[in-house]
C-alpha positions in Angstrom: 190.4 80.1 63.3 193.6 80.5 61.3 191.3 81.4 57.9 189.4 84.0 59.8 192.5 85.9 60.3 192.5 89.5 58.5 194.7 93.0 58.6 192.1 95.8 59.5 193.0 99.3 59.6 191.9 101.1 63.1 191.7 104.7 64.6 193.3 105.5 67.8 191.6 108.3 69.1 193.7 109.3 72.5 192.0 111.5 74.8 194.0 114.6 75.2 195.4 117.3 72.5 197.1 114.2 70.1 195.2 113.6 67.2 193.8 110.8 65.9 196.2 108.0 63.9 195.7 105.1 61.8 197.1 101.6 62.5 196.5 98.3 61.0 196.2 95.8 63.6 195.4 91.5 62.9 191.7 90.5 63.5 191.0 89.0 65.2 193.1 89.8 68.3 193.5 89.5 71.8 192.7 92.4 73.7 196.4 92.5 75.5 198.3 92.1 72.5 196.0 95.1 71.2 196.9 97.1 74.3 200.5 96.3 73.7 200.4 97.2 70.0 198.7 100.7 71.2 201.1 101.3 73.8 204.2 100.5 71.6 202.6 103.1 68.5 201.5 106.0 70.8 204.4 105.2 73.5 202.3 104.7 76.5 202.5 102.8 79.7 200.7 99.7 78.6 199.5 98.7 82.1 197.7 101.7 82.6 195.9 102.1 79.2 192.0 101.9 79.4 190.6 101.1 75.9 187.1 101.4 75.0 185.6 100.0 71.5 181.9 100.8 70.5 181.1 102.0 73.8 182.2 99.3 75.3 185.4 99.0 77.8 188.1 96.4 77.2 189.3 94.1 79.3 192.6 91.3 79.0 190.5 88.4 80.5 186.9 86.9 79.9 186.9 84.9 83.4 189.8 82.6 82.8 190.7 83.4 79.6 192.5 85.8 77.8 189.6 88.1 76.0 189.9 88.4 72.4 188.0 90.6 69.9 186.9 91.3 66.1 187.8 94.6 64.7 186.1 95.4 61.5 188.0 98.0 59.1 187.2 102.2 60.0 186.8 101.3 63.7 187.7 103.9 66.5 189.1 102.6 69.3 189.1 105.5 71.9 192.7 105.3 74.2 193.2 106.8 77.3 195.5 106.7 80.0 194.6 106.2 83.8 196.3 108.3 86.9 198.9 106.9 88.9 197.6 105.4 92.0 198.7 107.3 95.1 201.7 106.0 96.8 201.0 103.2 99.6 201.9 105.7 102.6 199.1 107.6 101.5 196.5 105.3 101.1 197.8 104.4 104.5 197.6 107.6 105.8 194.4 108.5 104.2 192.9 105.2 105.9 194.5 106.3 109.5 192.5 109.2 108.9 189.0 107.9 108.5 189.5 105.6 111.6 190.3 108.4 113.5 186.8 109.9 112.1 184.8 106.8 113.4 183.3 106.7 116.6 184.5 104.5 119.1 182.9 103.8 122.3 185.1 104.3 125.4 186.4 101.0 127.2 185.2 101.9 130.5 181.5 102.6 129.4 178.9 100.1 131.1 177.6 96.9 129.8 174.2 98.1 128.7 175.7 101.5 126.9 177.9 98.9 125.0 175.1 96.0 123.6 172.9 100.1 122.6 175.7 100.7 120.8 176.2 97.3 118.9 172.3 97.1 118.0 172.7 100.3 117.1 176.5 100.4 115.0 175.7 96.9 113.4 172.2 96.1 113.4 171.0 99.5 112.6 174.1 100.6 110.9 173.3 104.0 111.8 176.1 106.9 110.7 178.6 107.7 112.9 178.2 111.0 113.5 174.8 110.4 114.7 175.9 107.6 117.7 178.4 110.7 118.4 175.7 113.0 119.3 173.5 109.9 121.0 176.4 108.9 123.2 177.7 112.6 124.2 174.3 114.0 125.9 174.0 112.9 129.3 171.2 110.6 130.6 170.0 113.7 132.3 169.9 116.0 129.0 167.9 112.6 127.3 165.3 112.8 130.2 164.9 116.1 129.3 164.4 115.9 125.8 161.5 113.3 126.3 160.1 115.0 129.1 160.0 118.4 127.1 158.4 116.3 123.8 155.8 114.7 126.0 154.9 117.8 127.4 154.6 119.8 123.9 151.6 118.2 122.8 149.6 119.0 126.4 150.9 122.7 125.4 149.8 122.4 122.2 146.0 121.4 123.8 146.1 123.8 126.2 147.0 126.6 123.6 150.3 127.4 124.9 152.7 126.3 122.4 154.3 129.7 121.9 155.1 130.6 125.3 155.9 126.5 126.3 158.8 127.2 123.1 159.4 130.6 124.1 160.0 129.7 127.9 162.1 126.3 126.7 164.9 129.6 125.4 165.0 131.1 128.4 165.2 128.2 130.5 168.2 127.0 127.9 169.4 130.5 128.2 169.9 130.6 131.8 171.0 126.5 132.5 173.8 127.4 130.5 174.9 130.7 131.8 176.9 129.1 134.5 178.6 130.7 137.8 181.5 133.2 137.9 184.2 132.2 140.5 185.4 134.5 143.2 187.4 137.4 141.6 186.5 136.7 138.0 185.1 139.6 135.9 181.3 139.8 134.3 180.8 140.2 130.9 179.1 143.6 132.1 181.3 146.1 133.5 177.8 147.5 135.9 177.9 143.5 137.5 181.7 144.4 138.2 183.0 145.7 141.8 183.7 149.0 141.2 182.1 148.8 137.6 185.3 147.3 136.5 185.6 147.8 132.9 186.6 145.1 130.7 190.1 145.5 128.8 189.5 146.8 125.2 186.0 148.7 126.3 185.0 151.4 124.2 183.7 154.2 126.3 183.4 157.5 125.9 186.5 158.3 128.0 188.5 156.3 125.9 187.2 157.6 122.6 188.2 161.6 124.0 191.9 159.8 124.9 192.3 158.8 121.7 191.2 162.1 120.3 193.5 164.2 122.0 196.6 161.7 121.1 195.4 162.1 117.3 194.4 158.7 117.0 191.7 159.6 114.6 
């Protein structure tokens, strides 16, 4: 009401190295003419001033209507100035990137992989980079896996657990050391014809050549 109106004197207290000032504002007052009256004092871009009052953060609109507030004499009203938003191509870009992150389930996998997945993506909402390592092990690999878990707990009865873990390494160890082709070099020079040494081998030969062309 017109007969409520008052002049009240108000801190600004802008976050950074300005100091605090004093300016004497109507009250009570809507909060965008108030943000309007801060910008235009401290010279700030009004649209991206944030002010907070008693702990409390201001905002131009209560639902449909424009928010007003009552400032009492001594009050601080604490002023400080949001970022620019990145630019659109960046936001774009930065969204461009994250798809690429998700996991997307190759068109020509089979009906069944595809209604797993979607119990799994939507229903489950499990992470993505879980479904990543679920769908790249083969159904051989999975067999495995719950043939070597069912099997642990007989080892465990039986009172081979060590050795049934220890002979799960080797058994890893030599699945995975896969077949040279005709002509390609070992990792060894002895398995080599010839003993065929490796380029960059340190040998004792070597280390005498280099001694006698004052390498060291």
């Amino acid at each position: 009401m017109a007969g409520d109106q008052r002049e009240v004197e108000i801190t600004l207290k802008t976050i950074g190295p300005a100091r605090p000032t004093s300016i004497r504002v109507s009250s009570p007052i809507e909060v965008c003419d108030l943000r309007r009256l801060v910008a235009a004092e401290r010279r700030l871009p009004a649209d991206r001033l944030k002010l907070v009052l008693r702990g409390k953060t201001l905002h131009d609109k209560n639902g449909n209507e424009d928010a007003r507030i009552r400032l009492e004499d001594g009050d601080s009203l604490i002023v400080a100035v949001m970022p620019k938003p990145p630019a659109k191509h960046l936001h774009e870009g930065s969204d461009d990137e994250e798809e690429e992150l998700k996991f997307h389930i190759p068109q020509s996998t089979s009906r069944w992989k595809r209604m797993i997945f979607s119990f799994l993506h939507e229903k489950l909402r499990l992470p993505d980079i879980v479904l990543i390592a679920m769908f790249s092990i083969s159904l051989k690999a999975w067999a495995g896996v719950i043939l070597w878990f069912s099997l642990a707990p007989v080892a465990h009865r039986w009172g081979v657990g060590p050795l049934y873990i220890i002979g799960t390494g080797f058994l890893i160890i030599l699945l995975n050391l896969g077949r040279r082709q005709h002509g390609d070099l070992s990792a060894y020079s002895i398995f080599n014809e010839d003993f065929r040494e490796l380029p960059g081998t340190l040998n004792a030969e070597r280390l005498d050549r280099d001694i006698r062309a004052g390498r060291f």
